[in-house]
Phi, psi and omega in degrees: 000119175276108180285135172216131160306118160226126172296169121003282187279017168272337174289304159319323168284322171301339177280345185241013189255143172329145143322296195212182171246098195328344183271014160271092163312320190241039154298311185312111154292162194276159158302095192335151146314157180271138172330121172220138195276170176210138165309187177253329172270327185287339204285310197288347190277330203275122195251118177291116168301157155306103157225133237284135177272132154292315151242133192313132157066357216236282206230094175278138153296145187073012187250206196239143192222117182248144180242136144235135160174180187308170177279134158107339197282307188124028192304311189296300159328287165339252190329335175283311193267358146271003176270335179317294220276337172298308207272013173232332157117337148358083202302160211275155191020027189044048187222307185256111191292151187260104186323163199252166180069210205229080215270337167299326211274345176291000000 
């Protein structure tokens, strides 16, 4: 990969050159809707979903799961005996149950 000194006001002119060419509508995202606040009484009103676990309190479906830690700790072990135990119906360490149907299959 090859590095170049690029001055200052060349950074500026490139910061300030169009994206694109604005006459293409339908290039253009549309605008967000705008932001609407909630009380503290609509907030407290509000019934929280349900959502289905792969292992109780532990592991939701369908989400993103990070196992971090040093090397050497038992991240792969770990992870290897909750995939055991999802895919035999079994509780995980023999403690947190492990969802029913057919949750490898998503």
């Amino acid at each position: 990969m090859k590095r170049e000194i690029v001055a200052e006001p060349e950074i500026d002119a490139f910061a300030r050159e169009p994206v694109g060419d604005k006459s293409d509508s339908h290039d253009s995202i549309a605008e967000p809707p705008p932001f609407v606040w909630i009380g503290g009484t609509e907030l407290m009103q509000m019934k929280p979903r349900n959502k289905q676990m792969v292992v109780d309190r532990i592991l939701p479906a369908g989400g993103l799961t990070v196992i971090a830690s040093k090397s050497k700790s038992g991240k792969t072990t770990l992870m290897v005996e909750i995939c055991h135990a999802v895919s035999t119906g079994r509780p995980v360490l023999g403690q947190r149950d492990t969802g029913t149907g057919s949750l490898l299959a998503r």
